[in-house]
C-alpha positions, 0 to 999 in steps of 0.5 A: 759301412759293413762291418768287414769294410771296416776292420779292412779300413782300420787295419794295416795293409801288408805285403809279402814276399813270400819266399822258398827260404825267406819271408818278409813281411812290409806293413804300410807306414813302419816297413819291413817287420818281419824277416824269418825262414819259412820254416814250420816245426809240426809236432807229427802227434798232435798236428800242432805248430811248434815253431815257425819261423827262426825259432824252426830253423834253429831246430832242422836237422835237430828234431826227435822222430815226433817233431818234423821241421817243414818248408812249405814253399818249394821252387818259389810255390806252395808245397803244403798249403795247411802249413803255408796258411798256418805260417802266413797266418804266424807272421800277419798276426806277429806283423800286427802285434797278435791282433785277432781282429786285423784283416788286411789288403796283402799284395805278395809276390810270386815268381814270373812263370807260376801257374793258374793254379799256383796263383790260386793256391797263394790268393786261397791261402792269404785268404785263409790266412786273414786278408780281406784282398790279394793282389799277386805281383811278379817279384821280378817287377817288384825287385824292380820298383824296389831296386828304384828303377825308372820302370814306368819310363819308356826305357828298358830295365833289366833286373835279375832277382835270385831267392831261395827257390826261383831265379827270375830275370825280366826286361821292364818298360812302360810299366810290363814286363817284356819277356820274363823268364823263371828257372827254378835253380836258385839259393837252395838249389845251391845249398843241395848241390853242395851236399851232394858234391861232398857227398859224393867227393868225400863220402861226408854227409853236412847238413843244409845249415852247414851247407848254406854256410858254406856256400855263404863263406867259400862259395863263388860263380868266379874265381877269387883274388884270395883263395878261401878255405873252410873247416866242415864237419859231418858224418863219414858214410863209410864209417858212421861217425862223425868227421872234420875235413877242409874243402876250398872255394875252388871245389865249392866252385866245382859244386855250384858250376850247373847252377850258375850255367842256368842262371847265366844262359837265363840271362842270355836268353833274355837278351837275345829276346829283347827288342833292339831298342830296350837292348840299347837302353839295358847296354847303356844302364846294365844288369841289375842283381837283387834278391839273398842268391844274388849275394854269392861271391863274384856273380856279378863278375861272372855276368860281365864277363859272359855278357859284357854288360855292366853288372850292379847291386841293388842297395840290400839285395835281400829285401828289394822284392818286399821293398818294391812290393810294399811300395804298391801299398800306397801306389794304388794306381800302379797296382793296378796296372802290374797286378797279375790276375 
């Protein structure tokens, strides 16, 4: 046995969802290990990594003019590979307790319409990283499998995942998928729209931690039985300094209404393209929700009510991509058959 087959045989196999705004991370036999922004704080001066992860994020928006705080993802791919490796490389090393010597099988998980050369670009860094093999999954299938659907079943699956970077929808049955479809508006989309919308409305400049409060609080894609009010604090543009002012769910509404548009006439279009008896299986079983996006209040009902479909929540929205992906770890077979080349 050579001697890189053999690290690869005593070490943990992982898989990763490796998100725009999140990474998990699922080890084979203990599950999810890490949860952690993909954020990386570079020090401009001497090129070394600061902080990765929680630790980075807690600095955006907060650093000296020689520290910049990163997110290499963006829309669901690589923007800045070096950083990208470098983050990759934090989290299977803080996954395998710091083990220099590990080499792992990694399955990650990449949004429906990537590119040959985004594909390349992950696989390459993985590589880099440390991982002995890279198997690309689509993260639609993979919320699917992790959301417990019966994709292997001649029946049709509809799953919506909305991340960070990327909503994917997807029809799944025997084990494909039948028509998927990837825009790149999603969790971070809204969190811009956000600022830009107070910005505008109120000349008050927030900052992306503030506005992903927001949205997480007061945002909404439906009306609310209860309206909601938030206190938000920034910089008036006008004058320089700082200011407090109250925004209600209904303007957040407002900021998000383009976004959700998106997402819902993805969702249309993909039952407009589904073959008649798939789209008798998804009337029967419904629209299922997954990924942190997915979360916004009132999505579901804002769903049913532009598609009269019934609209559900996979258990933990969050994690069922790296749930479905690590599930892979010990379906090798199955692997095989969904893993995109």
């Amino acid at each position: 046995m050579r001697f890189s087959s053999l690290l690869g045989f005593f070490s943990s196999d992982l898989a990763i969802d490796l998100g725009t705004a999140t990474t998990l991370v699922y080890v084979r036999g203990r599950g999810i290990v890490v949860v952690e922004p993909s954020i990386v704080a570079v020090n401009r001066v001497t090129n070394r990594v600061e902080a990765v992860g929680s630790k980075a994020k807690e600095m955006l928006g907060k650093t000296p003019s020689n520290i910049q705080a990163i997110r290499p993802m963006k829309d669901g791919v690589i923007a800045d590979f070096e950083v990208t490796e470098r983050m990759l490389d934090y989290f299977i090393r803080k996954a395998h307790g710091r083990s220099f010597f590990v080499r792992p099988r990694i399955v990650i998980s990449v949004p429906s319409e990537i590119t040959q050369v985004e594909k390349r670009a992950v696989k390459d860094t993985a590589l880099k990283a440390g991982a002995s093999e890279v198997y690309l999954i689509e993260q639609a299938m993979a919320a699917s499998i992790g959301a417990g659907l019966p994709i292997t079943e001649p029946s049709g699956n509809m799953i919506v995942d909305i991340g960070g970077g990327t909503s994917d929808v997807a029809v799944i049955s025997l084990a494909g998928v039948v028509y998927s479809r990837s825009v790149r508006v999603a969790g971070n989309s809204m969190d811009e729209a956000i600022i830009q919308y107070i910005k505008k409305k109120y000349n008050l400049l927030v900052g992306e931690r503030s506005a992903e409060q927001i949205k997480m609080e007061i945002g909404s894609a439906y009306p609310l039985d209860e309206p909601l009010t938030m206190e938000i604090k920034g910089r008036d543009l006008v004058e320089g300094v700082p200011k407090t002012l109250t925004v209600t769910d209904e303007e957040i509404r407002e900021a998000l209404a383009e976004i959700i548009v998106t997402i819902v006439d993805a969702v249309r279009n993909a039952l407009e393209r589904t073959p008649p008896e798939l789209s008798a299986d998804i009337m029967d079983k419904g629209i299922i929700l997954a990924g942190g996006g997915s979360l916004l209040k009132n999505l579901d009902k804002r769903l049913r009510e532009e598609t009269g479909l019934p609209v559900a929540y996979t258990e933990d929205p969050g994690s069922a991509v790296v749930r479905g992906t690590g599930m892979m770890l010990t379906d090798i077979d199955l692997l095989r058959k969904i893993a995109i080349s």
